[in-house]
C-alpha positions in Angstrom: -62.5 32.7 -28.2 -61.3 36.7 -27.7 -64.5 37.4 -26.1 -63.9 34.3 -23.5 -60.1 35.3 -23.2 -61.5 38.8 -22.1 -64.3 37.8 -20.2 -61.2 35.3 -18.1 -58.9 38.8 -18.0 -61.8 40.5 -16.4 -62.9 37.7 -13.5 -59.3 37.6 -12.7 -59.1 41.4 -12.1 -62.3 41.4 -10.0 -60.7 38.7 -7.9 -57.4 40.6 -7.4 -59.7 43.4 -6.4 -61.3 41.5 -3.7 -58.3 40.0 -2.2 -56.7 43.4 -2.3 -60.1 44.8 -0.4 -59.4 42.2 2.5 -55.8 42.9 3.1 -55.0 40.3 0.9 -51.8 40.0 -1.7 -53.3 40.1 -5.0 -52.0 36.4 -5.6 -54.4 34.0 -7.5 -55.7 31.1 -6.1 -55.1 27.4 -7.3 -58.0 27.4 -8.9 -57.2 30.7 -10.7 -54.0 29.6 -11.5 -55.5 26.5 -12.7 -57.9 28.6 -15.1 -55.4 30.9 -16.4 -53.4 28.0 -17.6 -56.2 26.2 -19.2 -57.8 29.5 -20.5 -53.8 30.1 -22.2 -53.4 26.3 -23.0 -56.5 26.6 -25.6 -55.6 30.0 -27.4 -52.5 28.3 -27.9 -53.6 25.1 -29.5 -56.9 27.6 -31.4 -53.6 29.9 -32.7 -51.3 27.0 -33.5 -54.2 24.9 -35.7 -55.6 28.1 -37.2 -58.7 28.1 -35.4 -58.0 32.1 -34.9 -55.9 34.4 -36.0 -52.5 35.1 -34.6 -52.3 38.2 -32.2 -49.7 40.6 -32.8 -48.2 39.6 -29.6 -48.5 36.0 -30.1 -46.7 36.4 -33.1 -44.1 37.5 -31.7 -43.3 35.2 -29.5 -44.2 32.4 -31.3 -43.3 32.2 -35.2 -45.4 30.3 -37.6 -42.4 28.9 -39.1 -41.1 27.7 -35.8 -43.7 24.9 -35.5 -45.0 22.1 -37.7 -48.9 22.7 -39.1 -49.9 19.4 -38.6 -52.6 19.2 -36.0 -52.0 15.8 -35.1 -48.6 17.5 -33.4 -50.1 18.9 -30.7 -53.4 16.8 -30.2 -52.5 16.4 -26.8 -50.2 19.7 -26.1 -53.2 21.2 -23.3 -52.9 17.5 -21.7 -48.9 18.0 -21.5 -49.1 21.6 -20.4 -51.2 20.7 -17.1 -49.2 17.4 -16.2 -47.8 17.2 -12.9 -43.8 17.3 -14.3 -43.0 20.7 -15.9 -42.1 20.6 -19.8 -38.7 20.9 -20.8 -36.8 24.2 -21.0 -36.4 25.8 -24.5 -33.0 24.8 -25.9 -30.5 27.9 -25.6 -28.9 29.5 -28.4 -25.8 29.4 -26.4 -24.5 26.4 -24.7 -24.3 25.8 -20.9 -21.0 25.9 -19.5 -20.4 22.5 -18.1 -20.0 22.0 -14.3 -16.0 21.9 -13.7 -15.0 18.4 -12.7 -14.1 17.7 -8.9 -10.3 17.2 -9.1 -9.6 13.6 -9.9 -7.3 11.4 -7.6 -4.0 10.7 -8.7 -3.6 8.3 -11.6 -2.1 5.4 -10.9 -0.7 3.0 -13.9 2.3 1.3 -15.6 4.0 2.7 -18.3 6.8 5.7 -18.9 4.3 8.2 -19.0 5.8 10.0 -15.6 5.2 10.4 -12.1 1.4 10.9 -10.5 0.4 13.8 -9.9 -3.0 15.6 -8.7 -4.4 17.5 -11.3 -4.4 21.5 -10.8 -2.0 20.9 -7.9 1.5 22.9 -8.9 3.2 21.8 -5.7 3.0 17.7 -6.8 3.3 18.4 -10.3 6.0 15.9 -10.7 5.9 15.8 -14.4 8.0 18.5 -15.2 10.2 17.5 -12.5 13.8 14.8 -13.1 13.9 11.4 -10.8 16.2 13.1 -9.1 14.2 16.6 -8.7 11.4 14.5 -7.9 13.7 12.5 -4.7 15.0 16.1 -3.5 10.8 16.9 -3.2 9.8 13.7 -1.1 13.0 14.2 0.9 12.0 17.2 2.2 8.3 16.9 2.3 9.2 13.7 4.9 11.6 16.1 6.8 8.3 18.2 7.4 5.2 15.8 7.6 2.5 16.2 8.7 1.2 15.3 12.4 -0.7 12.0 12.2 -3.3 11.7 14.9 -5.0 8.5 15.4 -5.0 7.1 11.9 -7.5 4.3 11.5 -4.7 2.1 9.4 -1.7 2.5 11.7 -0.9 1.6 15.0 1.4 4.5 16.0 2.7 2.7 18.9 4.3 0.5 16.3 6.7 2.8 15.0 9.7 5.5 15.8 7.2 8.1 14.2 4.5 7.1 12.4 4.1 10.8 10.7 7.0 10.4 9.5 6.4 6.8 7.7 2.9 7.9 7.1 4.1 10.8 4.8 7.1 9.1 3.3 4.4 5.7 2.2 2.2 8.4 0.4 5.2 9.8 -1.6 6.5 6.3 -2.2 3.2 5.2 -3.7 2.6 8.4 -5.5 6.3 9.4 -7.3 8.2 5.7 -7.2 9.4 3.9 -10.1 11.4 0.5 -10.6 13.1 -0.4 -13.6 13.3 -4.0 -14.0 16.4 -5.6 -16.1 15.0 -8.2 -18.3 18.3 -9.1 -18.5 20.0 -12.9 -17.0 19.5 -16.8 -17.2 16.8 -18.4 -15.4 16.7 -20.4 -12.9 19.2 -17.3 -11.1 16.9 -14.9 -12.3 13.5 -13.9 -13.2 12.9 -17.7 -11.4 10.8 -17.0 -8.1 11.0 -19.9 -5.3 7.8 -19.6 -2.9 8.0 -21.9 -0.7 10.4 -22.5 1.9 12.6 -20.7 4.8 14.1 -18.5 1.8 10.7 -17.5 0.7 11.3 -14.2 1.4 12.8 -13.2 -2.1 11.0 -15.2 -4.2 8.1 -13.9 -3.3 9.2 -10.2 -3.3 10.6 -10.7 -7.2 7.0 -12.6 -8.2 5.0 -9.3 -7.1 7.4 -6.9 -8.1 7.9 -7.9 -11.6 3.8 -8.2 -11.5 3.1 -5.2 -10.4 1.6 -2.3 -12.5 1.8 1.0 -10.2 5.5 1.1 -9.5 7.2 -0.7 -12.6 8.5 1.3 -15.9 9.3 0.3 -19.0 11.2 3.6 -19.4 14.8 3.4 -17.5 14.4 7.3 -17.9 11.5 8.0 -15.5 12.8 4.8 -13.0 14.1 5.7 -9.6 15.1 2.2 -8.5 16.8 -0.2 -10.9 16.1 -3.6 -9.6 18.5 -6.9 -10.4 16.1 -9.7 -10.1 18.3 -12.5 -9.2 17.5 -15.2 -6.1 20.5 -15.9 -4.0 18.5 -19.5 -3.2 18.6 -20.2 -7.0 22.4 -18.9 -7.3 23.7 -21.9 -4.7 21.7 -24.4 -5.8 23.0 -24.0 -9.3 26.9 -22.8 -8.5 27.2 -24.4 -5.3 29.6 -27.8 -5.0 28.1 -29.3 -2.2 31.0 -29.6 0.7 33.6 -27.5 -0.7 32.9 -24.2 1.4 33.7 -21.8 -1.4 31.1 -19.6 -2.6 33.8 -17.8 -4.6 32.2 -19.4 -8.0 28.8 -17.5 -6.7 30.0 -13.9 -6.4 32.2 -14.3 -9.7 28.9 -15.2 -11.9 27.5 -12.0 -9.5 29.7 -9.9 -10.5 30.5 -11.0 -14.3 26.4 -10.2 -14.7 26.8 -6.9 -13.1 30.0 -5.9 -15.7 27.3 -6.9 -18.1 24.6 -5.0 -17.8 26.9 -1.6 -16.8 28.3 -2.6 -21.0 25.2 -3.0 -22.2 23.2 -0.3 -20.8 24.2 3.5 -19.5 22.3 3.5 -15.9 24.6 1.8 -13.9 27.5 3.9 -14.4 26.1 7.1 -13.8 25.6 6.3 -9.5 27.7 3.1 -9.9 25.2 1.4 -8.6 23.9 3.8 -6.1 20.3 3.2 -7.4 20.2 -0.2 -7.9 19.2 -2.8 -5.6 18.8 -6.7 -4.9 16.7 -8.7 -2.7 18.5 -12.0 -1.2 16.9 -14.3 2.0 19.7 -16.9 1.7 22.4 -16.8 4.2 25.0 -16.2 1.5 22.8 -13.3 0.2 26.1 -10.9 1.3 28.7 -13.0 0.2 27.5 -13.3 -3.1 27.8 -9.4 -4.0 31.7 -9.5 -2.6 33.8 -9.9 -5.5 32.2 -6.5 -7.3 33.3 -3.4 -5.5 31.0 -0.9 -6.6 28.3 -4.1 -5.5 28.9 -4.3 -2.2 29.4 -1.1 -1.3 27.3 1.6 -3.2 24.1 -1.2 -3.9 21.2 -1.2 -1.6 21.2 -5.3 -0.7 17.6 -6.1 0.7 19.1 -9.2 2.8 18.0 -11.3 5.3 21.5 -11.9 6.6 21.5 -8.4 8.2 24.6 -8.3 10.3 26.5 -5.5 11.0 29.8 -7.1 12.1 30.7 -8.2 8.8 31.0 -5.1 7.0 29.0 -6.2 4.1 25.6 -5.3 5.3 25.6 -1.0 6.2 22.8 0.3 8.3 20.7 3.2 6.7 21.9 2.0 2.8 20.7 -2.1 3.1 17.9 -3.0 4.6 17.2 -6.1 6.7 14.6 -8.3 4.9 12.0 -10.7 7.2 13.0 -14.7 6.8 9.6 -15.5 6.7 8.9 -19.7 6.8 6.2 -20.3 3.9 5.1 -23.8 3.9 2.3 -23.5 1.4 2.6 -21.0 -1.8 -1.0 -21.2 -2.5 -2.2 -20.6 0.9 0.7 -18.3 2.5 -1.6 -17.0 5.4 -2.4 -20.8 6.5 -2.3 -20.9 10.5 -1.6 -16.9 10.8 -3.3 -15.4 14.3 -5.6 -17.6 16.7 -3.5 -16.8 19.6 -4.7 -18.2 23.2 -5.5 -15.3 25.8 -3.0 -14.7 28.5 -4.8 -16.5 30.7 -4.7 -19.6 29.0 -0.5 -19.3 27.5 1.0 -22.3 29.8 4.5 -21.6 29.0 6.5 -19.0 30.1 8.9 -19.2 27.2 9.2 -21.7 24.0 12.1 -23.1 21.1 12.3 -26.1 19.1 15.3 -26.5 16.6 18.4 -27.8 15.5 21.3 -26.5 18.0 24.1 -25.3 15.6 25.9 -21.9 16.0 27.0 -20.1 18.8 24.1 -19.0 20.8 21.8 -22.1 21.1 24.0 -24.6 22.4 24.3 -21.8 25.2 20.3 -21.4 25.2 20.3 -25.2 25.6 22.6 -25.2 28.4 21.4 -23.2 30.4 17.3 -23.8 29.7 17.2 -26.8 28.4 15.6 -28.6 31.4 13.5 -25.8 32.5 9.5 -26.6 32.4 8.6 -23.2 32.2 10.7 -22.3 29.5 10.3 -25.5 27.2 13.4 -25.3 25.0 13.4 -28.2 22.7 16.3 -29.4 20.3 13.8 -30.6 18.0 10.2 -31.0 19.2 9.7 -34.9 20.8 7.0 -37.1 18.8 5.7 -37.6 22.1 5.1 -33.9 22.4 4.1 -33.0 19.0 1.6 -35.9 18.9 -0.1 -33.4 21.7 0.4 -30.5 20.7 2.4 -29.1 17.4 4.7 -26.7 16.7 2.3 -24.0 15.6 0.2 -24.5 19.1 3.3 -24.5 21.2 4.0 -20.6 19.6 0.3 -19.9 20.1 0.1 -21.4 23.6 4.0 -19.2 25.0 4.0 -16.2 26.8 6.9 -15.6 24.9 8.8 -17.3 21.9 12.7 -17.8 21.7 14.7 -16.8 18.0 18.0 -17.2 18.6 20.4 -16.9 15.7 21.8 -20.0 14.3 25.0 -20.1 11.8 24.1 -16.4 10.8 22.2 -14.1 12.7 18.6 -14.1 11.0 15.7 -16.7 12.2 12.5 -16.9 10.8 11.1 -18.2 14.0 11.0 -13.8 14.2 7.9 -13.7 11.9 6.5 -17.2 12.9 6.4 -15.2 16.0 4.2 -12.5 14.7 2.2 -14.8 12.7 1.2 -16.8 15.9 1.1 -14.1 18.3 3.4 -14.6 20.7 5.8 -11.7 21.7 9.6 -12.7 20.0 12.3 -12.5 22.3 15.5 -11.9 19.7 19.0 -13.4 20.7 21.4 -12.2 18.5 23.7 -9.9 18.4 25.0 -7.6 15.9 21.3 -8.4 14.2 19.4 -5.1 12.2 16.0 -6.1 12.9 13.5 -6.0 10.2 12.2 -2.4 9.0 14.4 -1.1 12.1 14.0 2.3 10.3 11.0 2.6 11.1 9.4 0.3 13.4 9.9 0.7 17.1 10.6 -3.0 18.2 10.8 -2.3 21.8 7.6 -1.9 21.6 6.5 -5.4 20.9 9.5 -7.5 21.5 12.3 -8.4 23.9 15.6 -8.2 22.5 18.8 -9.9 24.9 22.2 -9.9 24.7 23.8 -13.0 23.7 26.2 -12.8 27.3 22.6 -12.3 28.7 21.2 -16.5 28.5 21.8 -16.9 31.5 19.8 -14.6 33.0 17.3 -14.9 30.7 14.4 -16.6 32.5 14.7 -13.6 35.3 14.3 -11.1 32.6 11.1 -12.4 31.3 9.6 -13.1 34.7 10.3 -9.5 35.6 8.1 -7.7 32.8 4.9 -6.2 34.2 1.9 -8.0 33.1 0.2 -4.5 31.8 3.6 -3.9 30.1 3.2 -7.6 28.1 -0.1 -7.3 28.0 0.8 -4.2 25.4 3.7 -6.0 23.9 1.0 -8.8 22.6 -1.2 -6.4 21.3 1.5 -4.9 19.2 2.5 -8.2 17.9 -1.2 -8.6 17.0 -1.2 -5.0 15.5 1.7 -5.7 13.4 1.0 -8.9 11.4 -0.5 -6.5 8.8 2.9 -5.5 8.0 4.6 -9.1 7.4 1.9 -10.5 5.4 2.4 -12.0 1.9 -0.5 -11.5 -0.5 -1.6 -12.8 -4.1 -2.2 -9.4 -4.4 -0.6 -6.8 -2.3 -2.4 -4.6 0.1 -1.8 -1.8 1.4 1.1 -1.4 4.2 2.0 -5.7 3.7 5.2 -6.9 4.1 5.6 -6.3 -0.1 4.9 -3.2 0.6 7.1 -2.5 3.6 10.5 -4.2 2.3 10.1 -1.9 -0.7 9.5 1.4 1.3 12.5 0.5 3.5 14.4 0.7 -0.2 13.0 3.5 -1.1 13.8 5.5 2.1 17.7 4.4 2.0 17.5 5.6 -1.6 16.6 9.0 0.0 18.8 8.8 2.6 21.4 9.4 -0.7 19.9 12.4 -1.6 21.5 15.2 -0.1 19.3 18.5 0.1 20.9 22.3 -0.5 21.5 23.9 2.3 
């Protein structure tokens, strides 16, 4: 075996020799390379099953004791060493360092754990920070957002800056917290109704008391303190039917709201600056009258957003979407399917009772008109034809007009059906007016303005409705209910509107 191991050594040499000779590198050839391993391969397996004795050099670098003396071991080991996949290194004597993890994304979960944060990030890390500490941040990381350029998810047309809501959605998804009060009888509370022309509330208190990312169990860590009652559920159970006094409604209101300032420490300490209630009913706002500290440090999500009451304060309530929701289990039934312009015979279309102020005008003055088809309820020998639904989807332009109060969830139908609204009331906060730009997708008159009304529509610029109706068809994103809420819906909207009028009480130092 020595004598064939030196005969090898010396072919190879005379080799090198030769390629060095014809200006050759003295690399071996496969088939060299092939030999030397095969050549080394059996005076390992001769030195590892005793044919021969160990070399002093061999010895060295490989230890009796290291291996097993069975032959059986390494029948095969020449076979292994000239397979097409490499062995396995040698294990180390000292470990690898692991790979250091990509930075993960921010954990999301319910709990009083804290805020989100990035990992390794010292700028977000909001778990050292208070609630409050934590509000001061987002304040003033909105006050410098980012510039948003074409962002796949929003239609910046849509809105009075969408960097600006872009950065101040991120925030809200990433620090927010709601506590919820477990607190009050059903049906008023904890009792969600979703079906309906009130729907709007229901529906918000069903997802929010579901919901896992924003909710905590720890009033400490919360930012918002939510007071899950339904204003729907509160008349039908107060209410005497024909007596015209809600006064009954606002005492059990405000008898609930001494309880819970009592029996828990939150409350007192913004009097009620951080807490806030959703209502779609018409007597959403005179429900919260007979508490002080209620009606005028609470932010009231309410439907019944007017302005010339003094109940309702722009910038600190927010104006929550009537939206009509005839079927619970399918909320989305008849949403979109607009005709093309080309195909939208009427100019302009209502159907409806014809109570408060502005639609006996609207009848007056439109009422006959066959290009404006204003109906005080639909005929059956229209609807037989064509419904209600296909008379929306079949209008240039769809008539809201407020009725007792100044809220109409013919707005959303609107949306939902894709015909542009055209908003007759005064004195109204549109929905998500803080952030949404509703010039650019509706028409909005003045109540002394009916009159004139049909002239006004007739004089917009095709290429100018033309981009009105693709707004509306942009938007429905933002007013649809979900099972489950996505991202941007209209869950998702009526709490970020709460959640910015919470900052607008944060005052930064100067």
């Amino acid at each position: 075996m020595a004598a064939s191991l030196k005969t090898a050594a010396v072919d190879l040499k005379a080799a090198a020799a030769r390629r060095l000779r014809r200006g050759r590198p003295p690399v071996a050839t496969w088939k060299s390379r092939i030999l030397a391993v095969a050549l080394l391969a059996t005076a390992i397996t001769a030195v590892l099953t005793g044919v021969v004795p160990l070399s002093p050099t061999i010895s060295f670098l490989f230890p009796p004791s290291t291996f097993p003396t069975s032959s059986s071991a390494y029948a095969n080991s020449s076979v292994s060493l000239l397979s097409v996949n490499p062995p396995p290194p040698p294990l180390s004597r000292h470990p690898i360092p692991k790979r250091a993890a990509s930075r993960p994304s921010p954990i999301r979960n319910r709990g009083s754990a804290g805020v989100n944060s990035g990992a390794g990030d010292a700028k977000e890390s909001f778990l050292s920070m208070s609630p409050d500490e934590q509000l001061r941040y987002a304040k003033m990381e909105i006050e410098n957002a980012p510039l948003v350029v074409d962002d796949p998810e929003l239609f910046a047309p849509l809105f009075r800056n969408v960097s600006v809501f872009k950065r101040s959605y991120e925030l809200m998804e990433r620090i927010l917290k709601v506590y919820i009060y477990e607190d009050g009888p059903a049906p008023i509370f904890h009792t969600p109704e979703l079906q309906g022309i009130y729907a709007s509330e229901g529906w918000f208190m069903k997802l929010m008391e579901e919901n896992w990312r924003f909710v905590v169990t720890n009033p400490s860590k919360a930012h918002l303190f939510y007071l899950p009652y339904s204003s729907r559920q509160l008349g039908l159970t107060l209410y005497v039917r024909n007596s015209h006094n809600l006064r009954p409604l606002s005492l059990f209101l405000r008898d609930y709201v001494n309880m819970i300032a009592a029996k828990y420490p939150f409350w007192n300490r913004t009097r009620g600056a951080d807490h806030f209630l959703v209502a779609c009913h018409d007597w959403g706002p005179y429900t919260t009258t007979a508490h002080e500290e209620l009606r005028e440090n609470t932010i009231k999500a309410l439907c019944n957003a007017d302005v010339s009451e003094g109940i309702f304060v722009r910038e600190k309530d927010v104006s929550l979407p009537e939206t009509t929701i005839r079927s619970p289990k399918n909320p989305l039934r008849n949403v979109g399917g607009g005709k093309p312009v080309s195909k939208r015979s009427f100019l302009a279309f209502y159907a409806g009772n014809m109570h408060g102020r502005v639609r006996p005008i609207l009848n007056k003055y439109w009422g006959d008109d066959e290009d404006m088809r204003i109906y005080r309820r639909l005929p059956n020998r229209v609807s037989k034809n064509m419904s209600y639904v296909q008379h929306m989807k079949s209008s240039k332009f769809c008539i809201c007009p407020m009725g007792y109060e100044v809220n109409s969830p013919r707005i959303v139908e609107a949306i939902y059906y894709e015909c542009v609204p055209v908003i007759i009331a005064d004195n109204f906060v549109l929905p998500f007016d803080e952030v949404l730009d509703w010039s650019a997708f509706s028409v909005v008159v003045a109540e002394q303005d009916i009159p004139n009304l049909k002239n006004i529509l007739l004089g917009i610029p095709l290429r100018r409705y033309m981009s009105m109706l693709a707004g509306v068809k942009m938007l429905q994103k933002h007013f649809l209910w979900h099972a489950k809420p996505l991202k941007y819906d209209i869950f998702h909207m009526i709490l970020h509107s709460i959640w910015l009028n919470r900052l607008n009480q944060i005052q930064l130092q100067q």
